[in-house]
N, C-alpha and C positions, 0 to 999 in steps of 0.2 A: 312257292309260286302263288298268283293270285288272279283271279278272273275274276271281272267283274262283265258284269252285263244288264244293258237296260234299252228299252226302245224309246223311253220317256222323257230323254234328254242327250244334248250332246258339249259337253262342257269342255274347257281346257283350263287347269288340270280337271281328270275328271274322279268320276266318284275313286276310281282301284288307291287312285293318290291321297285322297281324304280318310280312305277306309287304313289306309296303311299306316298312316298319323295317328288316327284313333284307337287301331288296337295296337299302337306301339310295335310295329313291324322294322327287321330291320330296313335301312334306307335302301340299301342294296338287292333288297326282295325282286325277283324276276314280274315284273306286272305284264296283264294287258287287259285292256280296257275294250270293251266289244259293244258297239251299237249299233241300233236300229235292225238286231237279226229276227226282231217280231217274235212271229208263235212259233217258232221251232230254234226260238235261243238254248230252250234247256237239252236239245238233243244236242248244236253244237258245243254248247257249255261243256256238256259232259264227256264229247267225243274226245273234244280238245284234252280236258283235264287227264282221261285216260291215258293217252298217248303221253302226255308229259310224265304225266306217276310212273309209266313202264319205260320211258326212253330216257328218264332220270334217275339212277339207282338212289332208293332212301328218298326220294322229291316227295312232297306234302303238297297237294294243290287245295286251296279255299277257293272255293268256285261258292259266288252270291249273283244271283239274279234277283233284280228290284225292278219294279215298275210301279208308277204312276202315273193312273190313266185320267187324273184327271183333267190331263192337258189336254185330253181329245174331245173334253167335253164343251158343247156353243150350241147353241138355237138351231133348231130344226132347217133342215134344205130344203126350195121345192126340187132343186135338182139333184138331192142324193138321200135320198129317205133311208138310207142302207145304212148312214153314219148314226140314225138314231138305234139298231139295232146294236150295236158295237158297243154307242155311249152305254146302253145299258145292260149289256151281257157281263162287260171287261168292268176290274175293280182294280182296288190298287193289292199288291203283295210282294213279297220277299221273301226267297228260302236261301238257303245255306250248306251247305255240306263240304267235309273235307273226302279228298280222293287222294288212296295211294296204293304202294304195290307193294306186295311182300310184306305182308303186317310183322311190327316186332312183336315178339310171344311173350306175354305179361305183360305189358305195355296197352297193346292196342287192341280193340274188342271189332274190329269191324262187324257192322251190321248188315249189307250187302254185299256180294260179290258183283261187280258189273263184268260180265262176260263178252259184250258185244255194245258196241254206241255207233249209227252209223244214220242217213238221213239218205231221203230219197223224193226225186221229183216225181209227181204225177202226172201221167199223160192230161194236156190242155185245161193244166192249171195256173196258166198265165193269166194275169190280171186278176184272177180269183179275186185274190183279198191281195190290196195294196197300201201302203201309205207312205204318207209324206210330208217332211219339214216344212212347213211356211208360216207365211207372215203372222198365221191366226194360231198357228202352232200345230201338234202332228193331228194331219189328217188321215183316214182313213177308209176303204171301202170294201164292202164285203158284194159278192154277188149271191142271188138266190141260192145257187147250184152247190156250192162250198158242200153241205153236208152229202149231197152226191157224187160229188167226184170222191170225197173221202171214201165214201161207203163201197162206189164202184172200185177203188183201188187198194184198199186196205187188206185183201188177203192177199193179193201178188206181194204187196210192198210185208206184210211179214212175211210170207213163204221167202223171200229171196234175202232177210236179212237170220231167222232162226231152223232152217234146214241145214246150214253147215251145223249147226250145233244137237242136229238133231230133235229137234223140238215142232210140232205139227197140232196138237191141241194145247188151242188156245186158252182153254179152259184151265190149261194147269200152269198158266203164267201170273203173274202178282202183275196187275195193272194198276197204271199209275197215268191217267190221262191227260190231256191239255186240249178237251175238247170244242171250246168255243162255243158250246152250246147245246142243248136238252136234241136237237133233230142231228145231233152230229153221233152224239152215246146213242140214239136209239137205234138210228139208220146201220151203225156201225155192229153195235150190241146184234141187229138181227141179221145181219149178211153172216158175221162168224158165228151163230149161232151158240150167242157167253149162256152159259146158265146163273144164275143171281147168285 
C-alpha cells in the first residue's frame, strides 16, 4: 500500500502515481492519494495506514506526507493580515515511514509501536483556520483564538483518546507535535502542566 498526502497541490495523476514510478513499485500497488487534509493529515495519514497494516495480514503501508507552502505565499492583505502569520510560521517538508502489523522476527526492527491513531473535533472550531484552492493559489486563514481553543481543549481531547489505554500523565508520553506555532506549545505545554 501507499499514501500519499499533501495540501500543496491537487494534480491528476498525482504525486502516489509519480512516487510509485520512481521507486519502481509494482503497477498493481493498492494507492491513495489524499488532499487538502491541512494540519491534521498526519493523524489521518497514520489512522489510515494503521487500519490497512491490521486489516491486511503481511500489508506494508509507505505513508509520505509532502508539503509545499510556498504556493501560499503573495503580498500582504489589507483584508487578511492573518495570511502573513501562516506565510511565515509554515515551511516546506516531507517525512516518510512505513507501517505494519505483526513484524517478521529477523527481518524487521520496528521502531515504534502505534497503539492508538484517532482525531478529534473541538468544540467551536469552525472557521478557525481554513483554506482554499483558487485562482492565486491555496489560500489560507488563521484566526487569533487557534492557540486557545487548542489549549482549552487539549486535555479532554487526550483523556478521551489515552484512558482506554490507561495512560493519564502526560509527562510519560514521547511527544511528537504539529503545533502551528511558539503560542500553541506554550498555551498547551502550560494547561497539562509538561515538564521540559
Amino acid at each position: 500500500h501507499l499514501v500519499f498526502c499533501t495540501t500543496s497541490a491537487c494534480d491528476m495523476p498525482g504525486a502516489d502515481y509519480q512516487l510509485t514510478k520512481l521507486l519502481g513499485l509494482r503497477p498493481s500497488v493498492k494507492r491513495l492519494m489524499m488532499y487538502q487534509q491541512g494540519c491534521f493529515a498526519g493523524g489521518t495519514v497514520l489512522r489510515l495506514a494503521k487500519d490497512l497494516a491490521e486489516n491486511n495480514r503481511g500489508a506494508r503501508v509507505l505513508v509520505v506526507c509532502s508539503e509545499i507552502t510556498a504556493v501560499t505565499f503573495r503580498g500582504p492583505s489589507d483584508t487578511h493580515l492573518d495570511s502573513l502569520v501562516g506565510q511565515a510560521l509554515f515551511g516546506d517538508g516531507a517525512a516518510a515511514m512505513i507501517i505494519g502489523s505483526d513484524p517478521i522476527e529477523n527481518v524487521e526492527r520496528p521502531v515504534f509501536e502505534m497503539v492508538s491513531a484517532a482525531q478529534t473535533l473541538c468544540p467551536d472550531s469552525e472557521g478557525a483556520i481554513d483554506g482554499h484552492l483558487r485562482e492565486v493559489g491555496l489560500t489560507f486563514h488563521l484566526l487569533k483564538d487557534v492557540p486557545g481553543i487548542i489549549s482549552k481543549n487539549i486535555e479532554k481531547c487526550l483523556d478521551d483518546a489515552f484512558k482506554p489505554l490507561g495512560i493519564s500523565d502526560w509527562n510519560s508520553l514521547f511527544w511528537v507535535a504539529h503545533p502551528g506555532g511558539p503560542a500553541i506549545l506554550g498555551q498547551g505545554e502550560a494547561m497539562l502542566i509538561l515538564k521540559p
